[in-house]
C-alpha positions as a Markdown table, in Angstrom:
| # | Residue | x | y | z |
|---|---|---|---|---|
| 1 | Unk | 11.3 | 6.7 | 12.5 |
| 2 | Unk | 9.4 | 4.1 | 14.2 |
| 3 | Unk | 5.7 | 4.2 | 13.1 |
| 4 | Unk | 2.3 | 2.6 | 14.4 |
| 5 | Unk | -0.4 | 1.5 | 12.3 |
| 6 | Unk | -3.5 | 1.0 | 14.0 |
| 7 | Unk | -6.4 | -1.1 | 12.9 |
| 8 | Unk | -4.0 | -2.6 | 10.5 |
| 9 | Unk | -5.9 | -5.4 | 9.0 |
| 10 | Unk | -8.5 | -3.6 | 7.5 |
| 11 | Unk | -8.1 | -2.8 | 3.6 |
| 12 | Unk | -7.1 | 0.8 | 4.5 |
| 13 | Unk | -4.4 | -0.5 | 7.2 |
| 14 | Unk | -2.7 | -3.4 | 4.7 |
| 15 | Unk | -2.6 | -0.7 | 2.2 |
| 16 | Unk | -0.7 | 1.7 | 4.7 |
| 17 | Unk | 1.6 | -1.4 | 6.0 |
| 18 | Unk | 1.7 | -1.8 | 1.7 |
| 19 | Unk | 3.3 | 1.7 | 0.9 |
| 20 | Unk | 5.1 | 2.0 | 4.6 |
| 21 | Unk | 7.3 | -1.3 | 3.9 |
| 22 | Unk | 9.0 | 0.5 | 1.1 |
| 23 | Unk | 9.4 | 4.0 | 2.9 |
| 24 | Unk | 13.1 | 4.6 | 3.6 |
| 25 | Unk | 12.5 | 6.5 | 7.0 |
| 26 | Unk | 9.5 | 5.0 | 8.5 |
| 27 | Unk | 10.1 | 1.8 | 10.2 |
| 28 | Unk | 6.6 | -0.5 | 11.3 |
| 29 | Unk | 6.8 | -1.3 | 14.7 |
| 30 | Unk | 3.4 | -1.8 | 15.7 |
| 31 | Unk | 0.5 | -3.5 | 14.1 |
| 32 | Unk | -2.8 | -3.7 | 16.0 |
| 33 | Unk | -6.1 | -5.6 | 15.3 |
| 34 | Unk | -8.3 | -6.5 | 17.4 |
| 35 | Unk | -9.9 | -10.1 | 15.2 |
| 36 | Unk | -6.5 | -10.6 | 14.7 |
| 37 | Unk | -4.3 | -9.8 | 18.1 |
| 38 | Unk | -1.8 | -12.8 | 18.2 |
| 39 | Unk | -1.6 | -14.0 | 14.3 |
| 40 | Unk | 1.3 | -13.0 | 12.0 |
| 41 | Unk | 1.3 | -11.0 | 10.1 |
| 42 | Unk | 2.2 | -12.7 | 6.9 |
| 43 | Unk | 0.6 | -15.5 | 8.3 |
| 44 | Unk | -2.7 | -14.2 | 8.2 |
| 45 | Unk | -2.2 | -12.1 | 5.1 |
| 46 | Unk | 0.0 | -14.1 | 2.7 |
| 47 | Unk | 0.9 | -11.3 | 0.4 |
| 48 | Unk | 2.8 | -10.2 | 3.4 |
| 49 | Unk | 4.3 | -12.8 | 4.0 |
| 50 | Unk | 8.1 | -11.7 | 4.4 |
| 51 | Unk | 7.4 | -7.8 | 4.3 |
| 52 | Unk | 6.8 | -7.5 | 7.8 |
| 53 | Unk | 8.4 | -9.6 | 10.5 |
| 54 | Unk | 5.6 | -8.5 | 13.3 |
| 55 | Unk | 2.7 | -9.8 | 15.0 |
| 56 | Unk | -0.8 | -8.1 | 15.6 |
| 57 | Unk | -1.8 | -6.8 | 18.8 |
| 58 | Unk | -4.5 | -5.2 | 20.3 |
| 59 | Unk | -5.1 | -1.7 | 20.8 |
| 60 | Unk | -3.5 | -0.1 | 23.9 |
| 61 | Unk | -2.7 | 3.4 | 22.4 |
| 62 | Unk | -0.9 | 4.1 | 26.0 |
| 63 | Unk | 1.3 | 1.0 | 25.5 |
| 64 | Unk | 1.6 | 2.2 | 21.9 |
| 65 | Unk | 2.7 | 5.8 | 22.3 |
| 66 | Unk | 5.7 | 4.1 | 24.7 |
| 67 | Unk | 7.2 | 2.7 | 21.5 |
| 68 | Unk | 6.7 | 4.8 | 18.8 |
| 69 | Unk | 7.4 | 7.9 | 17.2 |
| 70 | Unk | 4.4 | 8.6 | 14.8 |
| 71 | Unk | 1.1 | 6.6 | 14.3 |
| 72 | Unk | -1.5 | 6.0 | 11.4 |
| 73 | Unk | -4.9 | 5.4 | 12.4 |
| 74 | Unk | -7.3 | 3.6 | 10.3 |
| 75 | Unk | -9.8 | 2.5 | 12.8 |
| 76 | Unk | -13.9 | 3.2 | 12.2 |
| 77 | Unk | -15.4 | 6.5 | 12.0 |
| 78 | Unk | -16.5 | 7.0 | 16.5 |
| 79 | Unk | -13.7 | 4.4 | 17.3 |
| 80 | Unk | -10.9 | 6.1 | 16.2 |
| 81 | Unk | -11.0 | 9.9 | 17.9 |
| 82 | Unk | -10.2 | 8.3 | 22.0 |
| 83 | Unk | -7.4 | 6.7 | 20.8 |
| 84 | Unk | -6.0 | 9.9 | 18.9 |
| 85 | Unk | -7.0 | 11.3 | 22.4 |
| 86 | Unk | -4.8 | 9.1 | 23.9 |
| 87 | Unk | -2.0 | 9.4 | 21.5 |
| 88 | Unk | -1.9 | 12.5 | 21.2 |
| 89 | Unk | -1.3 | 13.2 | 25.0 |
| 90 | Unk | 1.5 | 11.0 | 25.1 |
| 91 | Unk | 2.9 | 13.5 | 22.3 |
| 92 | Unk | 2.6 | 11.2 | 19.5 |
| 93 | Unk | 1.7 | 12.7 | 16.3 |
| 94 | Unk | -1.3 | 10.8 | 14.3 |
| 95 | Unk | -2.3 | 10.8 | 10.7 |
| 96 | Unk | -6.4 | 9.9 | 11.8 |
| 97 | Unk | -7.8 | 8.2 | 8.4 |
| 98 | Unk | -11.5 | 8.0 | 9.6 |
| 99 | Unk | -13.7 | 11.1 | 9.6 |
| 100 | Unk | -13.3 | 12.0 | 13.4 |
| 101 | Unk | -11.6 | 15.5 | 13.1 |
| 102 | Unk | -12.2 | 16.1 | 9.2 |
| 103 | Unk | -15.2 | 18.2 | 10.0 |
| 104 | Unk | -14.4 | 21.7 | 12.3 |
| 105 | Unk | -17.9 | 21.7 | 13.8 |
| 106 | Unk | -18.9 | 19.4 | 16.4 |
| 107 | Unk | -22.8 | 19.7 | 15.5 |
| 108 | Unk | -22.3 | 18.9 | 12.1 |
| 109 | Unk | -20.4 | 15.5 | 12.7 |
| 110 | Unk | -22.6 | 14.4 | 15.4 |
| 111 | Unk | -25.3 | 15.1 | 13.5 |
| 112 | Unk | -23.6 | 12.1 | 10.5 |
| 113 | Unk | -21.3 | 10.4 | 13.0 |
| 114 | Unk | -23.1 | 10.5 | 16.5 |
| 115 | Unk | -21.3 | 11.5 | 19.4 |
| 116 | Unk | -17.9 | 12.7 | 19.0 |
| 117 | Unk | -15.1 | 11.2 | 21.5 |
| 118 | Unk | -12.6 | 13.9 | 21.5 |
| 119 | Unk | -14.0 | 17.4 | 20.5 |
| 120 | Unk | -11.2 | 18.9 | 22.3 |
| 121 | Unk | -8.8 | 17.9 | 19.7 |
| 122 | Unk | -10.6 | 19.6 | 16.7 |
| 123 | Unk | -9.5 | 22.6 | 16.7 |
| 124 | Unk | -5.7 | 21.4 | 16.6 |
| 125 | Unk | -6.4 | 19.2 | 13.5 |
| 126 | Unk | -5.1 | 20.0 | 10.1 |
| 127 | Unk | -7.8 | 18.8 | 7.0 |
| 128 | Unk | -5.4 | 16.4 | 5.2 |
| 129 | Unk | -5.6 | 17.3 | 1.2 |
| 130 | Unk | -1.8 | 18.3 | 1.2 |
| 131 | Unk | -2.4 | 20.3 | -2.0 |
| 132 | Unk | -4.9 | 22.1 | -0.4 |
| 133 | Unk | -3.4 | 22.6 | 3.1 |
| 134 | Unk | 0.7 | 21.7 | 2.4 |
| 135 | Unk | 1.8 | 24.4 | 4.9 |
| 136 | Unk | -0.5 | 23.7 | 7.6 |
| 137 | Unk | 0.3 | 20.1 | 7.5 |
| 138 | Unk | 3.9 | 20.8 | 7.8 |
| 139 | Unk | 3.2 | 22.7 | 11.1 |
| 140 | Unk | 0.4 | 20.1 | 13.1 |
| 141 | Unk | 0.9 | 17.1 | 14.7 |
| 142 | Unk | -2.4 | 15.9 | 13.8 |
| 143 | Unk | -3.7 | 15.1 | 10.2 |
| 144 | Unk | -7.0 | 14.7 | 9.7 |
| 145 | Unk | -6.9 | 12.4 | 6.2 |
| 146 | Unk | -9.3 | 13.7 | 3.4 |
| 147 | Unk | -12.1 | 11.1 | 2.7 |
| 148 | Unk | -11.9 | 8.9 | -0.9 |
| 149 | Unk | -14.9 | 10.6 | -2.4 |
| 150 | Unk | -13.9 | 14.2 | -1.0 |
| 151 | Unk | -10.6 | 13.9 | -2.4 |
| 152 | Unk | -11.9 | 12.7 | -5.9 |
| 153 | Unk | -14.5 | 15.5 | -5.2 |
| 154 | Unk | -12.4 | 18.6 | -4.2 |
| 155 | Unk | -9.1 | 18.3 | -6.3 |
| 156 | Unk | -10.9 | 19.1 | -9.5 |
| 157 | Unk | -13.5 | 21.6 | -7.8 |
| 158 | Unk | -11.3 | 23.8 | -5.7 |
| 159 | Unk | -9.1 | 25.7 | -8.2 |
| 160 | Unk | -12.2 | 27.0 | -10.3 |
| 161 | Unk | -14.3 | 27.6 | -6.6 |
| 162 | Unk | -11.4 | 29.5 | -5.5 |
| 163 | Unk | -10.8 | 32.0 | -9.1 |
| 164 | Unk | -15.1 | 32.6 | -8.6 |
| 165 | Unk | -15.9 | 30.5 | -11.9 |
| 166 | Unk | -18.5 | 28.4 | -10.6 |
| 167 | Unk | -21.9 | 29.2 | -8.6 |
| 168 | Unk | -20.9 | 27.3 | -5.5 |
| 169 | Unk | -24.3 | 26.8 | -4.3 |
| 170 | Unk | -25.4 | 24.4 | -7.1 |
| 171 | Unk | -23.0 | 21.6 | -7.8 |
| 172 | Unk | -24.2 | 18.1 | -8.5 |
| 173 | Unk | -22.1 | 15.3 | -7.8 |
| 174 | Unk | -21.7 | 11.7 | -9.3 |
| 175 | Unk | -19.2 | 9.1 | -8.1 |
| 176 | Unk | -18.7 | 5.5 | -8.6 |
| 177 | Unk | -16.6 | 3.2 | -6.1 |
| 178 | Unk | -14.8 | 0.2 | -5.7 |
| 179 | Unk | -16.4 | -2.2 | -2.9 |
| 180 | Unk | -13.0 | -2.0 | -0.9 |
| 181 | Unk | -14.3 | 1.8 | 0.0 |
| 182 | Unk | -16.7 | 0.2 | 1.9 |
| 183 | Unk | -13.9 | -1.6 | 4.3 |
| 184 | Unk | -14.2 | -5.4 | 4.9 |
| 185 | Unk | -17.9 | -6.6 | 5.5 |
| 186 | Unk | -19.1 | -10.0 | 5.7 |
| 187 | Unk | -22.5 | -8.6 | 4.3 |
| 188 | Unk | -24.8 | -10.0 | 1.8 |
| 189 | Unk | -24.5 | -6.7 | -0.4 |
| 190 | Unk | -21.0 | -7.1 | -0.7 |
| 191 | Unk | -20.7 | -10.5 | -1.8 |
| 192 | Unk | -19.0 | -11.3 | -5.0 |
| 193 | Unk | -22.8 | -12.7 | -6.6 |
| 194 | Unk | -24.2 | -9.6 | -5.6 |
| 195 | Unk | -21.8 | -7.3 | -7.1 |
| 196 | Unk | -20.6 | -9.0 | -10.5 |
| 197 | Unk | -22.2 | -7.4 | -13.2 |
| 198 | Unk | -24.2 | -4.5 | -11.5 |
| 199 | Unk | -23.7 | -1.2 | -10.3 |
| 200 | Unk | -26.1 | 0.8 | -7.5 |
| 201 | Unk | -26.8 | 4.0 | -6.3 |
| 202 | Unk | -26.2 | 4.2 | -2.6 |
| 203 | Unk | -27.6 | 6.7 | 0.1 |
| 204 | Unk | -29.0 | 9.1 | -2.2 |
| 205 | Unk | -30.8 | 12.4 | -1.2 |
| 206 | Unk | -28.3 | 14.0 | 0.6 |
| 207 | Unk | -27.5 | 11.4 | 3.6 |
| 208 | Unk | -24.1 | 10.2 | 2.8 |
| 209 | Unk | -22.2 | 11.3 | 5.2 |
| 210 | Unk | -19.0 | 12.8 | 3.0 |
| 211 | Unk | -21.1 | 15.6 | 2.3 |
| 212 | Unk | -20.8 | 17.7 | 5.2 |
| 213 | Unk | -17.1 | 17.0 | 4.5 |
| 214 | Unk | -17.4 | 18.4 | 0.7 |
| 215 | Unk | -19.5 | 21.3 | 1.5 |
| 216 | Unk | -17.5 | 22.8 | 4.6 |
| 217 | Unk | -14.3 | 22.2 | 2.3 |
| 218 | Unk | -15.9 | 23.7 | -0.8 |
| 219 | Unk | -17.6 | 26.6 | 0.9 |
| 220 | Unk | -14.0 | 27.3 | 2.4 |
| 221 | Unk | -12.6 | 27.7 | -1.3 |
| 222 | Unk | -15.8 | 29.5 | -2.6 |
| 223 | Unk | -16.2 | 31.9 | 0.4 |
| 224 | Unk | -19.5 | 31.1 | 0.5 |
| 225 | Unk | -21.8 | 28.7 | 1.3 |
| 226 | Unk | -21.9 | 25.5 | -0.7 |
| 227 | Unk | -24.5 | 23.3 | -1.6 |
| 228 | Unk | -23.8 | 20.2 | -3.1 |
| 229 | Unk | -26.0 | 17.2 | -4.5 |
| 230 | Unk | -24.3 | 13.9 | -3.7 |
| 231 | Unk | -24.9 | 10.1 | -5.4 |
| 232 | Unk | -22.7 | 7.9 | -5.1 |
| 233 | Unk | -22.6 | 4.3 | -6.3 |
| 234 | Unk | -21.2 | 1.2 | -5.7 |
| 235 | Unk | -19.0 | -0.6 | -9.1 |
| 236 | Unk | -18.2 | -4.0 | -9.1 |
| 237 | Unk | -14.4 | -4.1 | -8.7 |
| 238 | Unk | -12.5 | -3.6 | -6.4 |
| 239 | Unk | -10.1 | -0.2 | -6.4 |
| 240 | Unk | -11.0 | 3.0 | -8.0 |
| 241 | Unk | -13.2 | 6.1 | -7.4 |
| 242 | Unk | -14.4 | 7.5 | -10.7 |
| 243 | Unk | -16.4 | 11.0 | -10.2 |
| 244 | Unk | -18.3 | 14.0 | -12.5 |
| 245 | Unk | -19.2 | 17.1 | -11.0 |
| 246 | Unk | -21.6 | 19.2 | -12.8 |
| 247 | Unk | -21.6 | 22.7 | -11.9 |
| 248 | Unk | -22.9 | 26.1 | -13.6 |
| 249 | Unk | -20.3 | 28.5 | -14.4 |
| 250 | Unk | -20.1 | 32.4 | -13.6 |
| 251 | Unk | -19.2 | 34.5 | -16.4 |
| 252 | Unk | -19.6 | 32.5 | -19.0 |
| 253 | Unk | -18.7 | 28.8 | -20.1 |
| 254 | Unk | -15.4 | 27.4 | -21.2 |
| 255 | Unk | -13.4 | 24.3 | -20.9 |
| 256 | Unk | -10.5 | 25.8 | -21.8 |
| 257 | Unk | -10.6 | 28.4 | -19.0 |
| 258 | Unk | -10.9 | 25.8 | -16.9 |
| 259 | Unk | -8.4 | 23.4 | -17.9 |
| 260 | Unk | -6.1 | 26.6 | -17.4 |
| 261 | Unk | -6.9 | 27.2 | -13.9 |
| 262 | Unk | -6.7 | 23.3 | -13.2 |
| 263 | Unk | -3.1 | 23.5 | -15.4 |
| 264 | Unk | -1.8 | 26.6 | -13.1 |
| 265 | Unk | -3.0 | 25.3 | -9.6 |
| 266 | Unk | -1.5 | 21.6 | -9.9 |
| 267 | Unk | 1.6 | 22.8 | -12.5 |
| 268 | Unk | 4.4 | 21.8 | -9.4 |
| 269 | Unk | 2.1 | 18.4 | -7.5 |
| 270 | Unk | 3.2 | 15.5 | -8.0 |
| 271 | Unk | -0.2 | 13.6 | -7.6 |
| 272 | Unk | -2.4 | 15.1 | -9.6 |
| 273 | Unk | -2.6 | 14.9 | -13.0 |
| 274 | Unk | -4.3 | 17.2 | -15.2 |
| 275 | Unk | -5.3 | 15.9 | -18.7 |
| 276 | Unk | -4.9 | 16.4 | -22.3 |
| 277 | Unk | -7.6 | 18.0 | -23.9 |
| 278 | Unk | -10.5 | 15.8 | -24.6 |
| 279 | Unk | -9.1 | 12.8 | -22.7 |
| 280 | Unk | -11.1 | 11.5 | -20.0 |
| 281 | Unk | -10.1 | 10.0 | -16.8 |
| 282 | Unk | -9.9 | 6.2 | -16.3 |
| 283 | Unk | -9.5 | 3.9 | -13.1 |
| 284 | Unk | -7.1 | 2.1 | -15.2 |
| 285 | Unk | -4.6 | 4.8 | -15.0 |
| 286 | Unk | -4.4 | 5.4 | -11.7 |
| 287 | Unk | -4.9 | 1.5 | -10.3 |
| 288 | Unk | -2.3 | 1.0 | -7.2 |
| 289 | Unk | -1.1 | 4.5 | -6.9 |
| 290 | Unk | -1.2 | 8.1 | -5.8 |
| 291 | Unk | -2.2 | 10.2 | -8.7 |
| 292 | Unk | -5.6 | 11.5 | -8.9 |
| 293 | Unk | -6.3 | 12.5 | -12.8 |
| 294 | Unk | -8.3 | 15.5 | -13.3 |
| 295 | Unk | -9.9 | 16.8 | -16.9 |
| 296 | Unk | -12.8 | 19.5 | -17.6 |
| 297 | Unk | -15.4 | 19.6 | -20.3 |
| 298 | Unk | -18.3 | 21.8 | -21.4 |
| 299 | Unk | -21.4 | 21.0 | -22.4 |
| 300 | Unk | -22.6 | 23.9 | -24.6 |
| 301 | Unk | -26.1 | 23.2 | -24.9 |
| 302 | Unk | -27.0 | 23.3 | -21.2 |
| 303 | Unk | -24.1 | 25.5 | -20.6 |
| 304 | Unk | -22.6 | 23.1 | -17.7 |
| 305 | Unk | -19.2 | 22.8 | -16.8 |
| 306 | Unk | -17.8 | 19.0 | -16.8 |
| 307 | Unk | -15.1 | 18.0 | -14.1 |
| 308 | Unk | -13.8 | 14.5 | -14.0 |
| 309 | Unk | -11.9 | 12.4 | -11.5 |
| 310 | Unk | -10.5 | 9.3 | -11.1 |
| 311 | Unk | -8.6 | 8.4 | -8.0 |
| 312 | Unk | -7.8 | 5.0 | -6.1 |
| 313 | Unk | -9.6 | 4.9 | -3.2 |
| 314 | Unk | -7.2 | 2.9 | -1.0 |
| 315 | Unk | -4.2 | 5.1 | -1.8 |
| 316 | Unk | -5.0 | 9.0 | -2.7 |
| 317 | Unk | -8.4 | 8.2 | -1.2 |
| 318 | Unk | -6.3 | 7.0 | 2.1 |
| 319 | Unk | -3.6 | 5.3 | 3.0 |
| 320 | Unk | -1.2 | 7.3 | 0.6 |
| 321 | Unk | -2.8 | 10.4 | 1.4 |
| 322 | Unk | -1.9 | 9.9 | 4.9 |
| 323 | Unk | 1.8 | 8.8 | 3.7 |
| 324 | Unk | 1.8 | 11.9 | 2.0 |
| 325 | Unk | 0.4 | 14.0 | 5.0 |
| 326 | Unk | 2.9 | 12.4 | 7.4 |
| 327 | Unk | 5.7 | 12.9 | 5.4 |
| 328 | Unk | 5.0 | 16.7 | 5.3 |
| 329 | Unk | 4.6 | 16.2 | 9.5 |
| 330 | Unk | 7.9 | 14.6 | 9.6 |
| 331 | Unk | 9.7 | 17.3 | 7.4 |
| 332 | Unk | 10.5 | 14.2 | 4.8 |
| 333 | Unk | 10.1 | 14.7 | 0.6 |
| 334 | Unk | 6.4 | 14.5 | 0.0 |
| 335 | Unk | 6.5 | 11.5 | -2.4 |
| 336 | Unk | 8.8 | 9.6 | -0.2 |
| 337 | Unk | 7.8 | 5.9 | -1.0 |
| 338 | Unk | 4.7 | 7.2 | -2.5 |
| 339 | Unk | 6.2 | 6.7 | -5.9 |
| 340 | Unk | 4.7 | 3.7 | -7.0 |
| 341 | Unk | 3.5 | 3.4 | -10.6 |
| 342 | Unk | -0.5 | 3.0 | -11.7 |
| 343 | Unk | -0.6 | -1.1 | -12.4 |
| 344 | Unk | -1.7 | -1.5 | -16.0 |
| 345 | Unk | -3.2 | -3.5 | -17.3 |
C-alpha cells in the first residue's frame, strides 16, 4: 500500500518514515517538507541514508492524494486539519498526528488551538488510542492520533474511571518529557546548555492545552465530568514521557484492586504492559518502542491512589500510535512493524 507522510522532517515524521521502512505492506511514496522540498532524504538526514530512496517535496495534498493510498500527517496543530480536508475529499484515508480532530467540540479546541480549519470533518474522526477505541478505528477513514501526554495519561486512568473506582472530578496529574515532544525548535529554551542538568515545570495552572484532550477522554470513561490538574515538565533527554496520576478512590483504597482491573483490561494488548507488583515504570524500558508500562500504588496515609506511566513520546506518544491506528484502518495485524524492542541500555 503506497503511503504519504506529510511534514516528514519533523521528529514525529522521521520517526513515522523510522517504523514505516520496516512495515511489510506500507510502501513510502511521498515525503513532504516544506524547509526541505528538493534535498534527499538520506542526504539531509544521514541515518536515513539508504532507507529511503525519495526526495522531499512540498505539500500539495491534491497532488498527493493522486499517488497514494493512505497518508500520515504530522504537520502543526492549525496547519494540519485543510490538508486532511483536502485529503480526505480525494478519498484518501489519514492518520492526523496533531490535535486538529482529537477534540469533538469545536469551542473547546478553538478555545486552546484558535480557529479550527475543517470543523466539518470532526464528527467523522475516530480518537486514536486503539485500546480504547479498536473497533471504531477499524471502521473510519480518519484517525485522530492520541497526544504523548494523553496517552501516558489515559492508559493507566481509564480502566479504574470506567469500573467507578476513582472520583473523576479530582485527579492531579504529573508528567515529565523528553525535549523531542516539543518538535524541532531553534529556541533558546531548548538548547542543549539550557537543558543539561535541569528539569522545569511548564504551562502550569491549567493552560496546556492536552487537557481539554484528557478531560473530554476521561469524562467519556467516568460518565461524568472530569476535572483534571495538569503539570507537566520538561527533562533533559531526549525520548520518554514519565507520568503520576494521583487520584482519590471510591469505596475504599487498594493497590491491588487496581492492579486487577489494569491486569484484566490490557490481559490481550500488546502495548501495554502492566507491572509486577511494586515495580515502577522506567523510560529505560520502553526507549525506541511501542509499549507503554503501567503500575499502581497506594499511599495509605493520605489514602491516594498511585498510577504510573512511562511511555516514548515519539512512538506510543505518535508516530507508532498512528502505525498502530492505521494498520487497524487497513485491516492489517495491529503490531505489524510495530514490533521493535525497548533499546537498553
Amino acid at each position: 500500500m503506497r503511503v504519504a507522510v506529510i511534514g516528514a522532517s519533523g521528529y514525529t515524521g522521521l520517526e513515522l518514515i523510522r517504523i514505516l521502512s520496516r512495515h511489510p505492506q506500507f510502501e513510502i511514496s511521498v515525503a513532504t517538507s516544506e524547509q526541505r522540498a528538493g534535498q534527499a532524504v538520506g542526504a539531509a538526514f544521514p541515518s536515513l541514508g539508504g532507507i529511503l530512496d525519495l526526495d522531499f517535496e512540498a505539500n500539495d495534498p491534491e497532488r498527493v492524494a493522486q499517488r497514494v493510498d493512505f497518508a500520515f500527517t504530522a504537520l502543526p496543530h492549525g496547519a494540519s486539519a485543510p490538508a486532511v480536508a483536502s485529503l480526505r475529499k480525494a478519498g484518501v484515508p489519514v492518520a492526523d498526528l496533531s490535535a486538529d480532530f482529537r477534540i469533538r467540540d469545536v469551542g473547546t479546541y478553538e478555545a486552546s488551538y484558535g480557529s479550527h480549519g475543517a470543523p466539518e470533518w470532526l464528527d467523522s474522526a475516530v480518537y486514536g488510542l486503539p485500546e480504547l477505541y479498536r473497533e471504531s478505528l477499524a471502521a473510519t477513514d480518519l484517525a485522530a492520533v492520541a497526544g504523548c501526554y494523553p496517552t501516558s495519561v489515559l492508559l493507566p486512568l481509564v480502566p479504574l474511571l470506567r469500573a467507578g473506582m476513582l472520583e473523576p472530578g479530582h485527579l492531579m496529574v504529573d508528567s515529565k518529557s523528553g525535549v523531542s515532544g516539543a518538535g524541532r525548535k531553534l529556541e533558546a529554551d531548548y538548547l542543549f546548555a539550557e537543558l543539561e542538568g535541569d528539569c522545569r515545570a511548564y504551562q502550569v495552572g491549567g493552560v496546556h492545552r492536552h487537557v481539554p484532550e484528557m478531560e473530554q477522554e476521561a469524562g467519556a470513561a467516568a460518565g461524568a465530568a472530569a476535572c483534571i490538574t495538569f503539570v507537566p515538565h520538561l527533562l533533559p533527554t531526549t525520548r520518554g514521557i514519565a507520568t503520576s496520576i494521583y487520584a482519590r478512590p471510591v469505596g475504599g483504597l487498594s493497590a491491588a484492586r487496581a492492579r486487577e482491573v489494569l491486569l484484566d483490561a490490557y490481559a490481550q494488548e500488546r502495548f501495554v504492559r502492566v507491572l509486577p507488583e511494586g515495580q515502577a515504570p522506567r523510560l529505560s524500558s520502553v526507549k525506541g518502542s511501542n509499549y507503554c508500562d503501567v503500575a499502581a500504588f497506594a499511599d495509605e496515609r493520605t489514602g491516594t491512589l498511585i498510577l504510573l506511566s512511562t511511555l516514548d513520546n515519539l512512538v506510543k506518544g505518535a508516530a507508532g500510535q498512528a502505525v498502530q491506528c492505521a494498520n487497524l484502518m487497513c485491516g492489517f495485524p495491529e503490531d505489524q512493524g510495530l514490533l521493535e524492542v525497548p533499546i537498553a541500555p
